[in-house]
Steps between C-alpha positions, in 0.01 A plus 500: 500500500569633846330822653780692501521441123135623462575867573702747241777610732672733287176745485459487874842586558571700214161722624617521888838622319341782348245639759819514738683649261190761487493520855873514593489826207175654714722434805817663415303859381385469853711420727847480297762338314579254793136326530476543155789269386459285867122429311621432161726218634205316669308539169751322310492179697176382342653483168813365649370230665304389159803521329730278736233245557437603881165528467453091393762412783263709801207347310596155576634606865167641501318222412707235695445677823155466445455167417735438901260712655239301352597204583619645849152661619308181441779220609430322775918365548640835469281636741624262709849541431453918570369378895751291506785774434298738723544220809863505420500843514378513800661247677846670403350808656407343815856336545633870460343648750535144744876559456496853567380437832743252602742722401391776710465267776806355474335120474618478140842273464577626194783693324294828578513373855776385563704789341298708750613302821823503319519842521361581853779213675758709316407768669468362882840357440671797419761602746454824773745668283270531206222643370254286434266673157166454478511477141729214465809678368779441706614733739859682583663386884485785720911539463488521137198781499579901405543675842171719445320187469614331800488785681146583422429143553648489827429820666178583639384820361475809819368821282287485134569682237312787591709542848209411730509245769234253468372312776364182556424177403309576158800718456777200550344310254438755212883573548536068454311554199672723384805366524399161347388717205832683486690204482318318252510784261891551578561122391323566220726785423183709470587772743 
């Protein structure tokens, strides 16, 4: 005769049944219907659980995880095995972060790599007549862009916005800036 067979289980659940049942009623005079019936259903699952044989299934669960942990806490070969995983572990870690540097530094022949440098030769070996995109997308030739675009592109800009001259060589480039911004956001079709 097992433990589990030792203890009346219809009593125990039967009695946790009923004081929820008491409780859930105490509940719902004070602080409504809602918590009321919300605490009646998680009375009911006592009983339920007797009655569908739930209890003997999580008693075995129960009792099988402790017997592992037994044997785990004072095994000498699963101990083992646990460094063992941790070394992998950590060893796949290291080789992440090895990579990642190669990557950045552009030492790493791999498809990463190699996509990169693919990338950047596409760009030096586009011709004068078209925009080369920092992004990667492929750019429209200067014959084939709106006119506001290649005119913005092309001409330098005299007066801001605002109507004041600017002067300067801080000035210059904020206007370069500017203008870089303007077109990126124009072949975007954001502006």
């Amino acid at each position: 005769m097992s433990t589990y067979d030792k203890i009346a289980w219809l009593p125990v659940c039967g009695g946790l049944t009923g004081l929820g049942l008491v409780l859930s009623y105490l509940a719902m005079r004070r602080r409504g219907l809602t918590a009321g019936l919300r605490g009646s259903a998680w009375s009911l699952l006592p009983l339920a659980a007797y009655l569908t044989g739930a209890i003997e299934m999580f008693w075995k669960m129960g009792a099988a995880i402790g017997d592992f942990a037994k044997g785990f806490v004072f095994s000498d070969r699963v101990w083992s095995g646990i460094a063992v995983a941790g070394l992998s572990l950590v060893l796949f870690m290291v080789s992440g972060g090895v990579r990642r540097r190669r990557v950045k530094r552009g030492k790493d022949t791999g498809a990463v790599g190699s996509a990169t440098r693919t990338k950047q030769q596409a760009g030096a070996a586009a011709p004068a007549g078209e925009l080369a995109s920092r992004s990667g997308t492929l750019a429209m030739p200067a014959a084939r862009q709106p006119a506001t675009q290649a005119t913005a592109s092309t001409a330098p800009s005299q007066r801001p916005a605002d109507g004041k001259r600017r002067g300067g060589k801080a000035a210059d480039e904020t206007d370069d800036d500017m203008k870089d911004i303007e077109d990126i956001l124009r072949r975007r079709g954001i502006s």
